[in-house]
N, C-alpha and C positions, 0 to 999 in steps of 0.2 A: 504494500500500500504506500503511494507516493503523493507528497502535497505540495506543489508551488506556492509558494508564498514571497510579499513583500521584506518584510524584517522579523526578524526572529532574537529573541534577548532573553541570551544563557546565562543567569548573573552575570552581567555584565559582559559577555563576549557577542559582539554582535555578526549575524552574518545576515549580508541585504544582496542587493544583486539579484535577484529574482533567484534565491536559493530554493533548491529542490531538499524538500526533506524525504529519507526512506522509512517508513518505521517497519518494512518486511521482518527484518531480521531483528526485532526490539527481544527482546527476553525480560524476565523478572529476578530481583536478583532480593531473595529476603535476607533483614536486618534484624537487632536483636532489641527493637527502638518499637514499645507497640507503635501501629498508623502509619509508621516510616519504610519506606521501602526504596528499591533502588531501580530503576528504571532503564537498562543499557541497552547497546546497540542500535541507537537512534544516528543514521544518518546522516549530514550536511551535505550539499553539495553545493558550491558558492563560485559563480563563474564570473571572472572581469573580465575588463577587456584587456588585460597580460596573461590569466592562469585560471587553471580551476584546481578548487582545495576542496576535498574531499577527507571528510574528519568522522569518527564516531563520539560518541557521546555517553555517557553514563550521568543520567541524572538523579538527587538522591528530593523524592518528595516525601512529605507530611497530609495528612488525609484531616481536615479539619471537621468533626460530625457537627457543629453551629450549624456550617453554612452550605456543608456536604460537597465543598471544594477542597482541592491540592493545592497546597503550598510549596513552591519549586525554594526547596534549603541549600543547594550546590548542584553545583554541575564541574564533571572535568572532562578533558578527551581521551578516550581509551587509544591504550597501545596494541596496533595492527595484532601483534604478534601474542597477545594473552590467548589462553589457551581455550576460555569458555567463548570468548567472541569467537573465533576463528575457527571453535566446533558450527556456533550456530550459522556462522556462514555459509554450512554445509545444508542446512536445511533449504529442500526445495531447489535441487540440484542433480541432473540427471547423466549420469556414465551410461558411455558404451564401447563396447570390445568384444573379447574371444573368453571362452570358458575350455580349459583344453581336457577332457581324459584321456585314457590307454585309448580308450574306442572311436572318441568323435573329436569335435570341434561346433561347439555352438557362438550363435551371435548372441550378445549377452544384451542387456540393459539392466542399469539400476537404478533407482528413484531414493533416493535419501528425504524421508517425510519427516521425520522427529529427530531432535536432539535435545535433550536436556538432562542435565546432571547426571552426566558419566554413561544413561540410555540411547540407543539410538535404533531407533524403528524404519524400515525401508520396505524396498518389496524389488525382486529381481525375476527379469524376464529370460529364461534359454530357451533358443530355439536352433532351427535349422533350414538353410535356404534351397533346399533339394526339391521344391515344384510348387505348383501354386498353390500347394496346401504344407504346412513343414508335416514332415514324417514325425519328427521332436519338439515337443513343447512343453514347458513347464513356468508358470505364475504363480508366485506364493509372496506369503508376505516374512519380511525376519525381523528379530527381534535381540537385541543383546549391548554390547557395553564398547563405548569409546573412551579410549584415555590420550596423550599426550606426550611429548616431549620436546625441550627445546636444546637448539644447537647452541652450545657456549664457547668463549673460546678462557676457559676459566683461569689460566695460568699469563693469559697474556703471550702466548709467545707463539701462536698460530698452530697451538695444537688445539684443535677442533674436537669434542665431546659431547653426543647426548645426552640428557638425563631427563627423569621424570620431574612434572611438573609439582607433583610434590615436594622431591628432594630440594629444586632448584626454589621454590618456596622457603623452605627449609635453611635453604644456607640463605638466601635474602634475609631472612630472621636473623639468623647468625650472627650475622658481619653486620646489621644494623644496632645489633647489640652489644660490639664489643665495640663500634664506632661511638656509641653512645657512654662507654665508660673511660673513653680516652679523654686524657688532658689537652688544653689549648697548646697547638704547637706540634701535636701528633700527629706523624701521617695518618691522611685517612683513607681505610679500605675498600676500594670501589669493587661495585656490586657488579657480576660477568654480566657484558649485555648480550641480549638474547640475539642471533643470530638469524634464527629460521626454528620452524616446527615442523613436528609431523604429526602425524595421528595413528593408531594399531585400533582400526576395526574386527570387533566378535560377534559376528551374528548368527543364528541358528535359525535354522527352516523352519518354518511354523505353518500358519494355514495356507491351504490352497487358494487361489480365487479362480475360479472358471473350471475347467478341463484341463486335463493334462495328457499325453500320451509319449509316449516312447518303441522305436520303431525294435529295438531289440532285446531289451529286459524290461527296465522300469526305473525310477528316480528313487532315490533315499530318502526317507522320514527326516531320518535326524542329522544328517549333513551339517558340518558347521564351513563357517568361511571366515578366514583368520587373515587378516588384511592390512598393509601398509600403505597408509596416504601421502605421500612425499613427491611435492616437486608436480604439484597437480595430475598425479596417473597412482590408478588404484593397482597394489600387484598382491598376490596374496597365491593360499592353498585354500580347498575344498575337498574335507573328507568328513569320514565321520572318527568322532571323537569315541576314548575308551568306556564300555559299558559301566565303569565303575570309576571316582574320585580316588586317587592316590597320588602318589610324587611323580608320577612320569604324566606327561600331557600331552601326547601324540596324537596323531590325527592317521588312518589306516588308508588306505586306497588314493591317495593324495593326488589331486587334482590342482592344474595351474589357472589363475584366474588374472588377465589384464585388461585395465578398465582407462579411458579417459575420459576426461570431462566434456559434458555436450551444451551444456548451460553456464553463463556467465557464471564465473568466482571470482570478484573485486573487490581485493582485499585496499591496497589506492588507491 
């Protein structure tokens, strides 16, 4: 959902120009403040006649029950590279490629519909382009978990390292904490900046939608698809996972899955 408008006034940061606002990708973000909430993902698009600056937004409102209005308390601009924006940009985004077995090669599609807090619900197409009817087809929807990591370069000296967005959370904590017990005069310890992300999709086949057939056995129930998003192309395995929870985590029959993006992702 997109709104042209004349002026727009973020505490105090103005953007005019006949700025476009997006709220597609807005999310909710709860605080521990009752009525107060945090409102990210909003937005700007502010074009002159030099540039266009294209900014996201986290705004932090108050719910006033008087007069049954919101009161805007802060607003800052999020960074491209946080890891819950940059999931929900994936919402409403559709891949397509190859799905490869021992036996075939289908056209794939996927539809990324949901993301929130660490879930993420989609639904993928395989098929087969062998006449005007495919011999292969299968539509289901999945269902399972996204996480994160960003690329640092933590030592400063161009060795480049991922970690999970917790850890890197983590040591952000750290280092602002021992910055904070330093005397005047103390070096201070800068925080790795974040480089690039990726994402590790886990989804699992769930319902069907429609029909399905298959020209020489039949599709898997409970297939999983274990998937890295890097660098805009989806690459991953599809198998099925062990009957039982223990320390080994493997996936049996392993199948190759490569996906690209069909729908805009504007992260600037």
């Amino acid at each position: 959902m997109k709104y042209f408008i004349g002026l727009i006034s973020l505490c105090g940061v103005f953007v005019s120009q006949a700025a476009e606002v997006d709220f597609s990708k807005a999310y909710l973000n709860n605080t521990d403040t009752p009525l107060v909430l945090n409102i990210a993902g909003i937005q700007t698009t502010n074009q002159t006649d030099f540039r266009v600056d294209t900014l996201d937004w986290m705004l932090s409102v108050e719910f006033d029950p008087d007069n049954t209005s919101f009161i805007l308390l802060d607003s800052k601009v999020q960074d491209k590279l946080d890891a819950e924006l940059s999931q929900q940009y994936l919402r409403n985004t559709t891949w397509k490629g190859i799905y490869k077995t021992a036996n075939n090669v289908y056209e794939t599609k996927l539809d990324i519909n949901v993301v929130q807090s660490g879930f993420i619900g989609a639904e993928v197409t395989h098929y087969t382009l062998d006449g005007p009817e495919p011999s292969n087809f299968l539509h289901i929807k999945l269902t399972g978990s996204i996480s994160s990591q960003y690329l640092i370069d933590e030592d400063q000296e161009d060795d480049l390292d991922w970690i999970d967005v917790e850890q890197y959370n983590q040591k952000v904590a750290e280092i602002n904490e021992r910055n904070a017990a330093k005397q005047d005069g103390q070096e201070i310890e800068e925080i790795p900046e974040k480089l690039d992300i990726r994402h590790f999709i886990r989804v699992k086949r769930g319902q069907r939608i429609g029909d399905s057939k298959h020209s020489s056995s039949s599709w898997g129930t409970f297939n999983e698809y274990r998937l890295t998003l890097e660098n805009d192309k989806i690459i991953g395995n599809v198998g099925k996972p062990l009957d039982k929870y223990g320390d080994k985590d493997s996936l049996t029959g392993n199948s190759i899955i490569e996906l690209t993006m069909e729908t805009a992702l504007v992260l600037d």
